[in-house]
C-alpha positions, 0 to 999 in steps of 0.5 A, spaced: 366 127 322 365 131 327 370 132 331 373 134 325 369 139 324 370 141 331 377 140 331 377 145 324 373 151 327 377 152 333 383 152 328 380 157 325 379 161 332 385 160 334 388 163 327 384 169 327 385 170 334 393 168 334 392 165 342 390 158 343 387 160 350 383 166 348 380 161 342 379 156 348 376 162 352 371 164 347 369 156 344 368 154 352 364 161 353 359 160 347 358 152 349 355 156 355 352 161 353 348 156 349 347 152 354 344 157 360 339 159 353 337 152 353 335 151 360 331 158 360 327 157 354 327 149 357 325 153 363 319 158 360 316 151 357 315 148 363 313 154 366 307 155 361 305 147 361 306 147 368 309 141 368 314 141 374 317 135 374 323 135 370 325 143 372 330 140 379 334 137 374 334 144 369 337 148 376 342 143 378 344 143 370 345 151 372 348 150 379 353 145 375 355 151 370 355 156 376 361 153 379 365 154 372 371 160 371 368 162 365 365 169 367 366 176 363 363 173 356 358 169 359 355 174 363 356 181 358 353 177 353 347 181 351 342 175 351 344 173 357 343 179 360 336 179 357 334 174 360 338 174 367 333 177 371 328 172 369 333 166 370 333 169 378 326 169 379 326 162 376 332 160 382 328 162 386 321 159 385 326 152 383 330 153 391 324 155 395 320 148 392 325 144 393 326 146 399 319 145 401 321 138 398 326 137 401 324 138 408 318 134 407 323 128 406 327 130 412 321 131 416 318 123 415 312 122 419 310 122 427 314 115 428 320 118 426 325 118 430 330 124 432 336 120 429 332 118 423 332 125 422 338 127 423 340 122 418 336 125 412 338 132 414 345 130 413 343 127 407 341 133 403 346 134 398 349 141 401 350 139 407 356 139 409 357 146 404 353 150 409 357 147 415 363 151 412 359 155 411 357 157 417 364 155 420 366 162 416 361 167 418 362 164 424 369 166 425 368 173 422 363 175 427 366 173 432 372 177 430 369 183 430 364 183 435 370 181 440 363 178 445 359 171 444 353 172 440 347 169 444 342 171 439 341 171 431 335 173 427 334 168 421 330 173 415 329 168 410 330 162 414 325 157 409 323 151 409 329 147 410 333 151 416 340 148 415 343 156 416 340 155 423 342 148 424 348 149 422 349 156 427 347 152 433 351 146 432 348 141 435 347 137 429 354 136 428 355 136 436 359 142 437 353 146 439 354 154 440 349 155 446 346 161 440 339 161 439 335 162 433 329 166 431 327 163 424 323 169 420 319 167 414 314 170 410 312 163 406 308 159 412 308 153 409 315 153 409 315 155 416 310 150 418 316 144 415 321 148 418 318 147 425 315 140 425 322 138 423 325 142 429 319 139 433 322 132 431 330 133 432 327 134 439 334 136 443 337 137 436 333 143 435 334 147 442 334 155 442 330 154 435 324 160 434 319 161 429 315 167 426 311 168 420 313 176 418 315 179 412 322 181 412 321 189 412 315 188 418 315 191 425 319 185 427 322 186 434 331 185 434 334 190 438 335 184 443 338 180 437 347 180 436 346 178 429 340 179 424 341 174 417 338 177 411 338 170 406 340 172 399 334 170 396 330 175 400 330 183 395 332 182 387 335 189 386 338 194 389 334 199 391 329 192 395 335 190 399 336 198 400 329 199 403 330 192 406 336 194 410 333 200 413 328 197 415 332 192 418 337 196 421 331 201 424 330 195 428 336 194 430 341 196 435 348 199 435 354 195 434 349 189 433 352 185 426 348 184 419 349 179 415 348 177 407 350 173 402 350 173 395 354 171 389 359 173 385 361 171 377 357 165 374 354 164 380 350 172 379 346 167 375 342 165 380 343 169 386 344 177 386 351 179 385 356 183 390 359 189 387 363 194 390 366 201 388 373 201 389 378 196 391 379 198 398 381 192 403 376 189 409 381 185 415 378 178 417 381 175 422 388 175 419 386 175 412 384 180 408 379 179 404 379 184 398 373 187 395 370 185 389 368 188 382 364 185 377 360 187 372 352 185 373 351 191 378 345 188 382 347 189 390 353 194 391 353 194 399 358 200 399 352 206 396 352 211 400 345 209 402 349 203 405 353 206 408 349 211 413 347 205 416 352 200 416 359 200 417 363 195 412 366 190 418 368 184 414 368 180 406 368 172 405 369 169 400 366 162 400 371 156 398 371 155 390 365 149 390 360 154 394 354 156 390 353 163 395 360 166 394 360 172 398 358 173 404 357 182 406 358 182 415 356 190 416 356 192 423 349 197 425 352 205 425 349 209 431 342 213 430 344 219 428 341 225 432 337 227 428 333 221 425 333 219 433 328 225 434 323 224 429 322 217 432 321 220 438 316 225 435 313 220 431 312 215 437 308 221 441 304 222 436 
């Protein structure tokens, strides 16, 4: 009987709109508007009754949607958009604790071996996700910086440190002789990251950690890289003050890397955005820019862009939650914002 009423509805849909595919569209959107309703209110419930034990399965629901094509009606919606903002700060609350879960497991206990623990982070569940990951970035900054990178600063880094595993290589035995500053503001999660570190022993070689706040007086002049994570600054005008606090700290010509994500995935992460369709060459490829609806990080702002130079877009194969990598390259200081710093040191 209900297949019947099913299968009667979509014909309706599909009179009224005279197109199988856009009845299907719109059918198929609608389920998933619901759906991502259903797991905030489901969310909201857990979070007042504090019960925690069930909302790992809530996100991996939401990840699962994430990866779907459906996107426009999904996200214009005017429920969703009510409650997207709320959604992020869930996902975030939801990876940090999973992380912290997770690298507990990876870490086990004093009598675990280095194989042992290289064995359970292997199992993560996206492992191999972030070893593509990395792999692309990779080859985009070494195809702009022309010059090996020796030095990467991680803002951001977590619990679980697979990013800084992953770029220096030797967890998968193709080590890159780069070496890592992890920057957390969450000491907990530091305090996992580096007991799982201590316990990879030689795995973990050229890995650093500091306990400091993402726009903080960090030192990063001498650093080839700087990583900001996606989960750190929510809107456009927090990761705004983030780069330029960042970049203020930076060199010229270092790079500046952020990930974010497009289309369903914006759900989860901010999305990037851009203003025009202009084109950015990565190695061989060239990676158009995107545009998307919910506007949260716009990495072309002139606000950007007079610290950064726009070097390189990744677009992370189709099954990657964080679908959108930003390489900007740090701009010389101009003159005049040269001689305040100096005006202001001597005060």
């Amino acid at each position: 009987m209900f297949e019947f009423l099913n299968y009667c509805s979509r014909r309706i849909v599909n009179i009224w709109y005279k197109s199988d595919e856009t009845s299907d569209e719109i059918f198929e959107a609608n389920i998933l508007i619901k759906k991502i309703l259903f797991l905030h209110g489901q969310m909201v419930s857990l979070r007042q009754s504090g019960s925690t034990s069930e909302i790992g399965d809530l996100f991996s629901e939401l990840r699962l949607i994430c990866i779907r094509s459906v996107d426009d009606r999904i996200l214009e919606n005017p429920r969703i958009l009510e409650v997207i903002s709320d959604l992020r700060g869930f996902c975030s609350d939801i990876e940090t604790n999973l992380e912290k879960e997770w690298g507990l497991k990876a870490a086990g206990d004093e009598s675990s071996t280095q194989e042992e623990v290289c064995a359970r982070i292997r199992a993560y569940p996206y492992f191999e996700t972030y070893v593509r990951l990395i792999r692309a970035e990779l080859s985009a900054m070494q195809s702009v910086k022309m010059e090996p990178i020796k030095k990467i600063a991680f803002i951001g880094s977590g619990a679980m440190p697979l990013t800084s595993l992953c770029l220096i290589g030797r967890l998968t035995d193709t080590p890159t002789n780069i070496s890592i500053l992890n920057v957390d503001r969450d000491a907990e999660g530091l305090e996992i990251s580096k007991t799982i570190c201590e316990r990879l022993g030689s795995k973990a070689q050229g890995m650093e950690f500091c306990l400091a706040e993402a726009g903080s007086s960090l030192e990063l002049y001498d650093y080839d890289a700087v990583y900001l994570a996606a989960l750190v600054g929510t809107t456009q005008e927090q990761k705004e003050d983030l780069l330029e606090q960042v970049t203020s700290k930076m060199r010229p010509g270092a790079l500046l890397v952020t990930r974010g994500g497009r289309k369903l995935r914006s759900l989860i992460y901010t999305v990037r955005t851009f203003q025009n369709n202009s084109k950015y060459k990565y190695g061989r490829r060239l990676c158009k820019k995107l545009t998307h609806s919910v506007k949260v990080f716009d990495p072309t702002t002139e606000r950007v862009s007079k610290i950064l130079d726009m070097a390189a877009v990744i677009n992370p194969q189709k099954h990657n939650i964080v679908n959108s990598v930003f390489v900007g390259q740090v701009k010389p200081k101009s003159p005049s914002s040269g001689s305040t710093e100096v005006e202001e040191a001597k005060e």
